[in-house]
PADRENGU-281664 format. One record per residue: x, y, z of N, C-alpha, C in turn; chain. Coordinates in steps of 0.001 Angstrom, whole numbers. Layout:
N
(doba (X Y Z) (X Y Z) (X Y Z) A)
...
//
This chain:
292
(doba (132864 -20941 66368) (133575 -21258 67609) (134564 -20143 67931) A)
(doba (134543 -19344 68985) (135375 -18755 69363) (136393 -18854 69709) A)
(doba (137519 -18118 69577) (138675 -18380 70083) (139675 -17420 70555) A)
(doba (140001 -17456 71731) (140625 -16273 72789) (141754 -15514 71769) A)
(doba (141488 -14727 71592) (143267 -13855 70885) (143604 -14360 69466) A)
(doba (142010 -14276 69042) (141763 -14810 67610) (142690 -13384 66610) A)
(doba (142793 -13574 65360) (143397 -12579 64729) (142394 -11902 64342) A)
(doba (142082 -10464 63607) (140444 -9850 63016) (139664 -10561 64084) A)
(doba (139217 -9359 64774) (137923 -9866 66178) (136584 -9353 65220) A)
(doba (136421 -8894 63906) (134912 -8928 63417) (135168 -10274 62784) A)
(doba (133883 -11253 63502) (133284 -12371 63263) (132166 -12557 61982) A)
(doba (131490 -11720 61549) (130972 -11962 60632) (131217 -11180 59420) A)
(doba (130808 -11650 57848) (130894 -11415 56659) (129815 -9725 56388) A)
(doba (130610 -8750 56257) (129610 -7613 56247) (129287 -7670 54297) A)
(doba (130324 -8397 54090) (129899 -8056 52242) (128866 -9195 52080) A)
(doba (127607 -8960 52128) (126731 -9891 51966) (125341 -9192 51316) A)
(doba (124677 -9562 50640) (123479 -9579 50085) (122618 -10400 50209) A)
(doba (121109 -10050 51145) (119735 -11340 51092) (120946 -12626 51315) A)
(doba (121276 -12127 52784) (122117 -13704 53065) (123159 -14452 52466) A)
(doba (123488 -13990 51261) (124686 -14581 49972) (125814 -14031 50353) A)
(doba (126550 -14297 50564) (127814 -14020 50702) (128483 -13398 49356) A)
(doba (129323 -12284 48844) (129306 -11594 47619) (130842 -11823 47246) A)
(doba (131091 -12231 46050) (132485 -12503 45354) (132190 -12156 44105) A)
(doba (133136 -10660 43956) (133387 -10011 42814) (134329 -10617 41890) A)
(doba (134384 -10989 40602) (135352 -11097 40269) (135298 -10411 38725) A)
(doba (136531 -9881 38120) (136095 -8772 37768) (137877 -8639 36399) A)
(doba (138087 -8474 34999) (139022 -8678 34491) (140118 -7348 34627) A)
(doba (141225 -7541 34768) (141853 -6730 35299) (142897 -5334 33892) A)
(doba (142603 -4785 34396) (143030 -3413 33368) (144579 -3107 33445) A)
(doba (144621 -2341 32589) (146299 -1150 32721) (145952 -228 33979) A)
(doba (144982 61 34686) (145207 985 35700) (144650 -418 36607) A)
(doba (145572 -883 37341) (145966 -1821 38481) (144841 -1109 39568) A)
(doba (145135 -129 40830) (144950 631 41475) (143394 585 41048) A)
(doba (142985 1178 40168) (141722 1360 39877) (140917 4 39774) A)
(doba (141025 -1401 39199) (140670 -2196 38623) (140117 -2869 40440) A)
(doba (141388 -2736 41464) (141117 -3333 43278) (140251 -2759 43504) A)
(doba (140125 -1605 43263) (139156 -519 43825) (137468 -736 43131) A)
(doba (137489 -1039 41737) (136652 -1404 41210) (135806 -2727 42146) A)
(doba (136849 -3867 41566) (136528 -5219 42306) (135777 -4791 44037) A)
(doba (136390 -4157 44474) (135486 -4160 45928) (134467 -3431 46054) A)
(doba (134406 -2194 45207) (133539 -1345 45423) (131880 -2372 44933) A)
(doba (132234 -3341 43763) (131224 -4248 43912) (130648 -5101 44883) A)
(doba (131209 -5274 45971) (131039 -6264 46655) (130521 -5138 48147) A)
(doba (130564 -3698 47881) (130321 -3089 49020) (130877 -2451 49296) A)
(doba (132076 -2228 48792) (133210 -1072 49299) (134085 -1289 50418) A)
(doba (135391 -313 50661) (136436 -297 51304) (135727 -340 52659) A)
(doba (134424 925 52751) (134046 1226 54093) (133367 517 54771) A)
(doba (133060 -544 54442) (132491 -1415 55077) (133011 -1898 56252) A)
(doba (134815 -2124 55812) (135406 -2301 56974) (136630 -1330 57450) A)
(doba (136739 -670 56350) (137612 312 57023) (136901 1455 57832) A)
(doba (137299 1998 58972) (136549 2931 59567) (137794 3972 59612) A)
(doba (137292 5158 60175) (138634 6557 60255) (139364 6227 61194) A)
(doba (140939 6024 61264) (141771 6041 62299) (142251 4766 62764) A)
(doba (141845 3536 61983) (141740 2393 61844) (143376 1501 62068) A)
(doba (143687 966 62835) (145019 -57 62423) (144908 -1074 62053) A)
(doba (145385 -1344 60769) (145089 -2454 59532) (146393 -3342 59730) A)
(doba (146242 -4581 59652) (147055 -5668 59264) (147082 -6366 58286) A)
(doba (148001 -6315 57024) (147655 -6665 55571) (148858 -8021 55254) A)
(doba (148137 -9142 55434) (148758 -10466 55078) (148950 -10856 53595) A)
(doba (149885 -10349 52852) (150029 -10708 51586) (150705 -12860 51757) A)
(doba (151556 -12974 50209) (151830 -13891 50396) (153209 -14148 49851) A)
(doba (153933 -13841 50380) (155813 -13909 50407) (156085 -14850 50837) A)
(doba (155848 -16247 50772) (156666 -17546 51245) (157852 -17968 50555) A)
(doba (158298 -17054 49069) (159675 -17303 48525) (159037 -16216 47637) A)
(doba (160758 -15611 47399) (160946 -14797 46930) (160579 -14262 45087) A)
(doba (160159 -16023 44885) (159671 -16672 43461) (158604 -15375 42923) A)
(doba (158920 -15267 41595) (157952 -14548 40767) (156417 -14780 40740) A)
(doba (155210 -13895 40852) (154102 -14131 40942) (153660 -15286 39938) A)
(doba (152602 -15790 40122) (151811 -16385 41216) (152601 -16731 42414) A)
(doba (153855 -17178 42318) (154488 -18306 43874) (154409 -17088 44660) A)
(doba (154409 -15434 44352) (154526 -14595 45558) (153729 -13486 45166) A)
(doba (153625 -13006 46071) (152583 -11654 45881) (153278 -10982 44857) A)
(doba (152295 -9434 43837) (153444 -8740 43457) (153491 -7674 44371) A)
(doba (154036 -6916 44507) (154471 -5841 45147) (153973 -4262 44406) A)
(doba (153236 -4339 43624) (152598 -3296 42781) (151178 -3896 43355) A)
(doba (150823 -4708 43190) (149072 -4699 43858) (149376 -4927 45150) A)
(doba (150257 -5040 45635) (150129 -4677 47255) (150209 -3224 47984) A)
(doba (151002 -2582 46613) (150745 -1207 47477) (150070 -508 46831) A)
(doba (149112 -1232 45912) (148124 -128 45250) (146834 -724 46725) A)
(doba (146833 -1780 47230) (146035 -2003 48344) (146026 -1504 49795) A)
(doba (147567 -1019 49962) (147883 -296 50738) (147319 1461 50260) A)
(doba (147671 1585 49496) (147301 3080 49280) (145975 3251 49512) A)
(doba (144917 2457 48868) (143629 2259 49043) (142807 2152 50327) A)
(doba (143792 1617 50973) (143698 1676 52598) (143255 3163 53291) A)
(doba (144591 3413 53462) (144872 4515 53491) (143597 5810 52965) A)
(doba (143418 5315 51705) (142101 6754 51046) (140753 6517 51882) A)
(doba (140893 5086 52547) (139565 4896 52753) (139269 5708 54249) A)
(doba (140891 5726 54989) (140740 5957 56370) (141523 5146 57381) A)
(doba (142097 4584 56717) (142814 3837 58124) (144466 4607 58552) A)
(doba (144384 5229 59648) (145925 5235 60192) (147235 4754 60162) A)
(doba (146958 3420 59894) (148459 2852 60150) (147925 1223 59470) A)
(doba (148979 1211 58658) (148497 -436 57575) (150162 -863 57964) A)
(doba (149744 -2119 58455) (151072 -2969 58453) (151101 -4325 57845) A)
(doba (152462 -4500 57221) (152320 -5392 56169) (153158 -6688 57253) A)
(doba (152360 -7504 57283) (153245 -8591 57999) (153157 -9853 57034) A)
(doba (154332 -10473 57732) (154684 -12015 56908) (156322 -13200 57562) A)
(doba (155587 -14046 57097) (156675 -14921 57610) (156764 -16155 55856) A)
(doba (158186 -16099 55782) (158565 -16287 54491) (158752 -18235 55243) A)
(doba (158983 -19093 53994) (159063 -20506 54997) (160415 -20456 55437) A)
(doba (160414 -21844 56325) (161390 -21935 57299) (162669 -21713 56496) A)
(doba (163514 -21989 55114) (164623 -21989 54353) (165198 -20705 54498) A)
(doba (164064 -19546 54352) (164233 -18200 54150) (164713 -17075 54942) A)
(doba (165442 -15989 54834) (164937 -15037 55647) (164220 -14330 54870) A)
(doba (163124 -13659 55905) (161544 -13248 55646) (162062 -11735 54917) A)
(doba (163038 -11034 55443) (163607 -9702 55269) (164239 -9712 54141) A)
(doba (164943 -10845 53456) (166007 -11189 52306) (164695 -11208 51087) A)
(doba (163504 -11913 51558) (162311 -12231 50923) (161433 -11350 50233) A)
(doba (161517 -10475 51354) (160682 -9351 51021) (161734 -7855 50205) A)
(doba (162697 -7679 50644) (163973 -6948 49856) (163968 -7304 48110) A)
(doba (164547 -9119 48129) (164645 -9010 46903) (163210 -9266 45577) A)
(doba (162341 -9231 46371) (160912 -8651 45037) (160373 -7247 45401) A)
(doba (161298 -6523 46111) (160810 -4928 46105) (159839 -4495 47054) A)
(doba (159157 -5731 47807) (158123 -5014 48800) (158521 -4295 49672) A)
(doba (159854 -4377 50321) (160164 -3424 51188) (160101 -2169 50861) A)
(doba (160602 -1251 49639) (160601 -459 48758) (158784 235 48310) A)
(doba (158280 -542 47955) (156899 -474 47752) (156185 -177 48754) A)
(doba (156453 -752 50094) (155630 -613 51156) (155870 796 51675) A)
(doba (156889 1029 51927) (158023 2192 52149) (157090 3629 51552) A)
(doba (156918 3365 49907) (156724 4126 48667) (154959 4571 49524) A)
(doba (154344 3118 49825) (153125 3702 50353) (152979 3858 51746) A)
(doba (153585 3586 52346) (153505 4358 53649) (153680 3433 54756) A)
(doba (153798 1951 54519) (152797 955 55498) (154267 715 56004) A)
(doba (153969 363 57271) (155075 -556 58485) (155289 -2161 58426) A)
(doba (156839 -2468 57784) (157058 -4193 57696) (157106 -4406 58874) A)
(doba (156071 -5556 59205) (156369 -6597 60568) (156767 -7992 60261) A)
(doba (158227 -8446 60508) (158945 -9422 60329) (158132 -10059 61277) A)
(doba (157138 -11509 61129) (156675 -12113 62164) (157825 -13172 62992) A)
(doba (158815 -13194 62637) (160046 -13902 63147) (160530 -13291 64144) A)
(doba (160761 -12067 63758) (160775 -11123 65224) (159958 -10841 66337) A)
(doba (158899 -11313 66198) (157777 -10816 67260) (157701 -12125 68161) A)
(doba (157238 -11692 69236) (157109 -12964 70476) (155616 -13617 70310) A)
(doba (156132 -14230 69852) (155111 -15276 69739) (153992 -15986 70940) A)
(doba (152758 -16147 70214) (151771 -16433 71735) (150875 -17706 71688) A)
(doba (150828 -18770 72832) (150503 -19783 72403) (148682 -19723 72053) A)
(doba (147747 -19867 70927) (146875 -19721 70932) (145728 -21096 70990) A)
(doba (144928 -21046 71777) (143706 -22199 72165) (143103 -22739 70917) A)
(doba (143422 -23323 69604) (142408 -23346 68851) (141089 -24533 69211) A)
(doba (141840 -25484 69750) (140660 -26429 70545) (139862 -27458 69664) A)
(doba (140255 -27731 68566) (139639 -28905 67408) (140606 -29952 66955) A)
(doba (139305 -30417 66517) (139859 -31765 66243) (141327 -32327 65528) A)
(doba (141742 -31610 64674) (143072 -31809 63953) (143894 -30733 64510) A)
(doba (144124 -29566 65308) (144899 -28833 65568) (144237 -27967 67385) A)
(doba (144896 -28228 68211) (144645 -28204 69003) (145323 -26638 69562) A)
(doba (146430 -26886 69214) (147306 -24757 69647) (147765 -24449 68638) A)
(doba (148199 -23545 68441) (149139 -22773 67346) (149588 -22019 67708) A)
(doba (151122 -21549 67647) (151951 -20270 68354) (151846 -19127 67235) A)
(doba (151033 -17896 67623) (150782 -16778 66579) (151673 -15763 66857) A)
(doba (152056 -14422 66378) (152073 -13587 66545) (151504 -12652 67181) A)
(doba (152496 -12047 68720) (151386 -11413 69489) (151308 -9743 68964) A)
(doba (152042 -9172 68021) (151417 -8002 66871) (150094 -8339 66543) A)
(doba (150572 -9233 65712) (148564 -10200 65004) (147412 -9959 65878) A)
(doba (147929 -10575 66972) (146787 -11052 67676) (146129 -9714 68343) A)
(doba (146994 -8588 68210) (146273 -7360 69184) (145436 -6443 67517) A)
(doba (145939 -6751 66265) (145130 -6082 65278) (143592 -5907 65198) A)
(doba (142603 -5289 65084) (141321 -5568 65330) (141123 -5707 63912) A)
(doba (141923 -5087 62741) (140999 -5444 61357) (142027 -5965 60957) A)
(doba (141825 -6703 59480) (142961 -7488 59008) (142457 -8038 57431) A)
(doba (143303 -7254 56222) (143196 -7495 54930) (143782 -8623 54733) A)
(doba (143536 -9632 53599) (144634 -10660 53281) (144651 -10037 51558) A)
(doba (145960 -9934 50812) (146482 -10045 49662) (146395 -11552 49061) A)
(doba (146208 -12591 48448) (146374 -13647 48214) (146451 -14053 46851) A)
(doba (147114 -14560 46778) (148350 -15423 44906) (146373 -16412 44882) A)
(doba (146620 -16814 43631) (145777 -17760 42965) (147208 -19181 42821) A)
(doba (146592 -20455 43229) (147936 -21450 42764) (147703 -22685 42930) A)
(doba (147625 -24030 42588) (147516 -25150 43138) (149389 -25570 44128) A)
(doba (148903 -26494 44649) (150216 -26527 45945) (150335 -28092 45875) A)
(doba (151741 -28306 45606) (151669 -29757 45498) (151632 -30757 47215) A)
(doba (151424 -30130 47884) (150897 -30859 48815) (149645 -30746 49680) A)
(doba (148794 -29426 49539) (147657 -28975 50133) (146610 -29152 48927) A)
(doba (146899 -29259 48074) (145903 -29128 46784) (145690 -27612 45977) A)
(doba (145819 -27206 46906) (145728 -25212 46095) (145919 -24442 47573) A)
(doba (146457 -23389 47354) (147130 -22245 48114) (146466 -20896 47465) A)
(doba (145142 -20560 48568) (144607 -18828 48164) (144257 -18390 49552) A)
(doba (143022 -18249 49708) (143014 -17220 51140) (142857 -18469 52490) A)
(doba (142247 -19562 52406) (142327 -20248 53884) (143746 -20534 54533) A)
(doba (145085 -20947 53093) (146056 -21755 53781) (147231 -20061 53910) A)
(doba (146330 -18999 53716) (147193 -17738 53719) (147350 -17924 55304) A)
(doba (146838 -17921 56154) (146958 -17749 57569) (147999 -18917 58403) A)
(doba (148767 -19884 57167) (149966 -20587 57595) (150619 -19355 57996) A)
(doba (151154 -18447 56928) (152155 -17352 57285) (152508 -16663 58736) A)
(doba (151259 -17242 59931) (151091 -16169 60820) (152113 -17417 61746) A)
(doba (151974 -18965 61589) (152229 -19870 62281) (153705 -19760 62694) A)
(doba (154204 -19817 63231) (155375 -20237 64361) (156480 -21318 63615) A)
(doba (157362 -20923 63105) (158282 -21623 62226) (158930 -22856 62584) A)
(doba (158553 -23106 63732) (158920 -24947 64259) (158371 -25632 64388) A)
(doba (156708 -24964 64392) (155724 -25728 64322) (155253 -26062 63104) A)
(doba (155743 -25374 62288) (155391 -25215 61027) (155464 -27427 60479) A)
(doba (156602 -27767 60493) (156917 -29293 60531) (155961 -30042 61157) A)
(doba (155435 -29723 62393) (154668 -30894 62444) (153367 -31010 61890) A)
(doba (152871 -29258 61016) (151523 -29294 60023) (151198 -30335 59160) A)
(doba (152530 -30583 58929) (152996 -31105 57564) (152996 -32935 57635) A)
(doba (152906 -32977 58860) (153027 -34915 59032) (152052 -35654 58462) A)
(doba (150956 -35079 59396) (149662 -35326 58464) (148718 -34520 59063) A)
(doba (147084 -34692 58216) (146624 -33977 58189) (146449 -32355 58121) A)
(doba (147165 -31917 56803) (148106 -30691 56396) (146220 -30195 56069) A)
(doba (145432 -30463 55020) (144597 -29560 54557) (143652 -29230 55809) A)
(doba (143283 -30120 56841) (142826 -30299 57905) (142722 -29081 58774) A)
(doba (144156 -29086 59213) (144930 -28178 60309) (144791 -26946 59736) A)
(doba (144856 -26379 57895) (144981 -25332 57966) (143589 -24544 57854) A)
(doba (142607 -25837 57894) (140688 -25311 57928) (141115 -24876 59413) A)
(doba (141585 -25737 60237) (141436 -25488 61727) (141705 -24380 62158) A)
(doba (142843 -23456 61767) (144065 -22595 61882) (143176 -21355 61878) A)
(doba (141877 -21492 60912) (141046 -20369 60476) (140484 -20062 61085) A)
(doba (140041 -20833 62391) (139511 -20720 63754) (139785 -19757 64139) A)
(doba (141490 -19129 64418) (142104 -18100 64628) (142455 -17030 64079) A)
(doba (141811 -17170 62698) (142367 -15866 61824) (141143 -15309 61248) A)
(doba (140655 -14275 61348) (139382 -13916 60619) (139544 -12216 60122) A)
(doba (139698 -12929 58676) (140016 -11452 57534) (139153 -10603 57384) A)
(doba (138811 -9517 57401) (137879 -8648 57282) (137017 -8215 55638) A)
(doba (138755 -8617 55166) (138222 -8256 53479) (139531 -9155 53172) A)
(doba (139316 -10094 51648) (140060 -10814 50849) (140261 -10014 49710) A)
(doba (141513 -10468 48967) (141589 -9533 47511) (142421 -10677 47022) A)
(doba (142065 -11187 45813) (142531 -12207 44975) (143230 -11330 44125) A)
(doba (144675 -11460 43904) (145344 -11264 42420) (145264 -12451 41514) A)
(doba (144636 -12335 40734) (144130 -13555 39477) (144352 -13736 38457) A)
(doba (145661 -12629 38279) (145847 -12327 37180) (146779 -13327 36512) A)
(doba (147464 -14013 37212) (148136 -15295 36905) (147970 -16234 37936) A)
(doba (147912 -17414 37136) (147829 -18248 38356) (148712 -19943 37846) A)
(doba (149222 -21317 39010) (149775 -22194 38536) (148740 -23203 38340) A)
(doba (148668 -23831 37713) (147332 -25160 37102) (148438 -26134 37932) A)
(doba (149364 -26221 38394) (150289 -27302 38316) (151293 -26982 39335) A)
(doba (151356 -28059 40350) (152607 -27947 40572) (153024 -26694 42367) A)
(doba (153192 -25415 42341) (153449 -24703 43424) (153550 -25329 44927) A)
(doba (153944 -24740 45458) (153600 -22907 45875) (155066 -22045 45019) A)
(doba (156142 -22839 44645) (157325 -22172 44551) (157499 -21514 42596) A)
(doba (156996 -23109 42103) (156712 -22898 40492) (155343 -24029 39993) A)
(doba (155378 -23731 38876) (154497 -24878 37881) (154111 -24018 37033) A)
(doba (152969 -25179 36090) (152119 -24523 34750) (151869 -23161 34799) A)
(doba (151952 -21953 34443) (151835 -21029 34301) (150411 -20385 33512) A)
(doba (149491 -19778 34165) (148349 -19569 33527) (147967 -17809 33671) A)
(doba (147104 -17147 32646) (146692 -16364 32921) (145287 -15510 33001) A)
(doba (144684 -15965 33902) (143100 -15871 33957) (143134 -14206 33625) A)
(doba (143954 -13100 34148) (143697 -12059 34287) (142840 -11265 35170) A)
(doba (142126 -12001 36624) (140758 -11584 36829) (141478 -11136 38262) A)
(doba (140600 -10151 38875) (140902 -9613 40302) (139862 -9924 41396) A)
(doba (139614 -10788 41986) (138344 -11187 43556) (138821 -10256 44554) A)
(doba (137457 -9961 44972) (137112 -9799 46200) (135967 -10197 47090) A)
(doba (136090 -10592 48318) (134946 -10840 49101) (135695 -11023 50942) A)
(doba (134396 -10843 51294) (134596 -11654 52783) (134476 -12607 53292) A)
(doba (134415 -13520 52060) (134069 -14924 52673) (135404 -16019 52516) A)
(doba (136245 -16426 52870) (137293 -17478 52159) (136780 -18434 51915) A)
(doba (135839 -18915 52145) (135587 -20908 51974) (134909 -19938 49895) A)
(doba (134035 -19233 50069) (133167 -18508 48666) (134226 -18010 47371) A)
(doba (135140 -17486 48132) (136418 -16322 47024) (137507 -18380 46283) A)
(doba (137802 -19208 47763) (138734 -19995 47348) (138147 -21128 46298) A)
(doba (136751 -21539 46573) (135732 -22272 45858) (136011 -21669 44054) A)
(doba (136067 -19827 44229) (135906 -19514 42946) (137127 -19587 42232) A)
(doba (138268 -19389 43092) (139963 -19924 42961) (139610 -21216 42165) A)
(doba (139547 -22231 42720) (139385 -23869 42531) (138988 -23525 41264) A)
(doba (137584 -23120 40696) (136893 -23027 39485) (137875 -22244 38301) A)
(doba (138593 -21494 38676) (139290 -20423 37178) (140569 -21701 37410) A)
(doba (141421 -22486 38310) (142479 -22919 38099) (142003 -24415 36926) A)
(doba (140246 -25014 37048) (140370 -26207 37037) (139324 -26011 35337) A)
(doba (138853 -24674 35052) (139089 -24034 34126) (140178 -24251 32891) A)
(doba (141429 -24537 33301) (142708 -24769 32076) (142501 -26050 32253) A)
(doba (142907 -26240 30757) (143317 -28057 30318) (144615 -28395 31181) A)
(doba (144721 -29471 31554) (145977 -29842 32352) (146344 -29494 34144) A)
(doba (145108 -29094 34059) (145171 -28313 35308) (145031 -29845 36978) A)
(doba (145755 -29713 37854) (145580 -30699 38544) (144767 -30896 39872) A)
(doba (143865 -29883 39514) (142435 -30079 40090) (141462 -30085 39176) A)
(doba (141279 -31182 39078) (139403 -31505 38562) (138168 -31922 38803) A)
(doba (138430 -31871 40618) (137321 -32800 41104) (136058 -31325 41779) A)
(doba (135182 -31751 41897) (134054 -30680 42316) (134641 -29897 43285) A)
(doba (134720 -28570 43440) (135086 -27642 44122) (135251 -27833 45837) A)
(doba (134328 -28405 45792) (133268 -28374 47338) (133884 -29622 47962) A)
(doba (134694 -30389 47688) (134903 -32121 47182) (136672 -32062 48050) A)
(doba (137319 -30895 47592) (138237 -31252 48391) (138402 -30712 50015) A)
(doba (139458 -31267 50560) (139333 -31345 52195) (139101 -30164 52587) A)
(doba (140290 -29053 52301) (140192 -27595 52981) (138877 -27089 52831) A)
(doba (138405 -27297 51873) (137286 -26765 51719) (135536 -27326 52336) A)
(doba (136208 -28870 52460) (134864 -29559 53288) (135413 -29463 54801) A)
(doba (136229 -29216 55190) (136617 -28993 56649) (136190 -27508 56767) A)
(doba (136227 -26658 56152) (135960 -25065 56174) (134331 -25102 56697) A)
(doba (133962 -25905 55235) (132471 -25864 55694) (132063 -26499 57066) A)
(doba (132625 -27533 57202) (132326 -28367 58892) (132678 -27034 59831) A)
(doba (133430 -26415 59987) (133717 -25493 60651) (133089 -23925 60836) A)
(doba (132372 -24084 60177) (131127 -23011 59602) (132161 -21927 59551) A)
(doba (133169 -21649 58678) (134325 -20797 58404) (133797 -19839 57315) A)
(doba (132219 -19954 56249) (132178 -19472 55456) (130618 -20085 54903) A)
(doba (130553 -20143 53300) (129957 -20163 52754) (129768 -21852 52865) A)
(doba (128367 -22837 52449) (128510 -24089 52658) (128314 -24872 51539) A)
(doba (127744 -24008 50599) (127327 -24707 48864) (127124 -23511 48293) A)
(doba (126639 -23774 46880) (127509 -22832 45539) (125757 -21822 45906) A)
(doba (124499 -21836 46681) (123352 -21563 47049) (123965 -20355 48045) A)
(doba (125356 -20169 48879) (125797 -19553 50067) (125626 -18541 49807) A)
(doba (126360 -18451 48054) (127204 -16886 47793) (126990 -16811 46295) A)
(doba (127082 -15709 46010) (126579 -14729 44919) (127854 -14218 44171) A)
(doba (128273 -14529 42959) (129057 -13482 41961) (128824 -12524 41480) A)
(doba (129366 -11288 41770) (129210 -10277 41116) (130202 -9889 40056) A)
(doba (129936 -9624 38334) (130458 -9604 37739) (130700 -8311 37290) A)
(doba (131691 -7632 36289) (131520 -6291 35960) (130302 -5954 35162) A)
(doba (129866 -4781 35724) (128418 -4679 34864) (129093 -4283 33401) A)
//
């Protein structure tokens, strides 16, 4: 379903094989930088979607200032930024909106991304600052959403995304990443009901070009802010979110104690994704690629 002043205007999954949708996942090394680069180059490479001269929009996940998993780190964000950059793109901007408690700038200062981003080259866009634009999503649980009109003019668009279960969405990786872009007053009424719903819906409007899972820790319990503390160690990539978050679900429900245990496919975000043809539709969609 289309949607006017959608975010990423490429609509379809280019990392694909004989129809499968491709999710690398891949254990992560002492050379960081190398290990991202690894992970995608399996799945097809940078160039797939980066082209020469390119303006990139890179959605990490800074909703509190909390130590990774609850936030991106700021070392694999600008080893993703740099990577950018080698592949060809002009200008990488790192945008984000921290939750409503926060300032987004205080957020991003005190875990170093400002510094980091700086270090690699990329432009902070405070989405708090930008004028916001009302967008058509037109379904059943979410009808508008006020985006960012920066966002909305980007033609490509990376997401960075934490591994985590969320004590009110069920888990937080690449579908409920595109809260960040939402409009901070609207943000409250997501939350009344139908929260996992709205943020399948939301995806209507946001379409990532390339995903990159940091996996290297993740919460079994509890988040987005803290909980159980785990460490899979592993780095994803793909273009698919309903395929990369499915494989999220599987490494979190993986640990003993962990507070997802029900079939992958089973919870809402993810059966609303599929109703929404947002991605992959059964474990038949998409293909793992492992390190050879």
């Amino acid at each position: 379903m289309p949607v006017e002043g959608a975010i990423g205007k490429q609509t379809f999954n280019p990392y694909k094989k004989n129809s499968k949708a491709l999710v690398s996942k891949i254990k992560s090394n002492s050379n960081l930088k190398e290990t991202i680069l690894k992970a995608v180059n399996l799945i097809g490479g940078f160039q797939k979607v980066v082209e020469k001269d390119d303006e990139i929009l890179l959605k990490p996940n800074f909703n509190s200032s909390n130590p990774p998993p609850a936030s991106s780190d700021p070392e694999f964000v600008k080893a993703v930024i740099e990577l950018l950059y080698e592949h060809g793109a002009a200008r990488v901007m790192l945008g984000e909106s921290s939750m409503q408690l926060l300032s987004t700038s205080k957020v991003l200062e005190k875990t170093g991304m400002i510094e980091k981003a700086k270090e690699a080259g990329a432009e902070i866009i405070n989405f708090n600052k930008e004028k916001f634009v009302k967008v058509r999503i037109g379904d059943k649980y979410l009808k508008v959403a006020s985006l960012p009109e920066t966002a909305l003019k980007v033609k490509k668009l990376v997401y960075v995304c934490c591994l985590k279960t969320h004590f009110r969405a069920k888990f937080t990786m690449s579908l409920k990443l595109a809260f960040g872009y939402v409009k901070r007053r609207e943000r409250i009424r997501f939350h009344m009901r139908n929260l996992e719903e709205k943020i399948a819906d939301l995806n209507l409007a946001v379409h990532p070009n390339l995903i990159i899972m940091d996996a290297r820790k993740c919460f079994i319990t509890g988040g987005p802010f803290s909980g159980d503390l785990r460490n899979p160690d592993f780095i994803l990539a793909s273009g698919d979110r309903v395929a990369i978050d499915v494989e999220g679900i599987k490494i979190i429900e993986s640990f003993e104690g962990s507070n997802l245990k029900d079939d992958p496919w089973s919870y809402t975000q993810i059966q609303r994704a599929v109703e929404l043809e947002l991605g992959a539709r059964n474990e038949q969609d998409y293909e793992v690629i492992l390190e050879p």
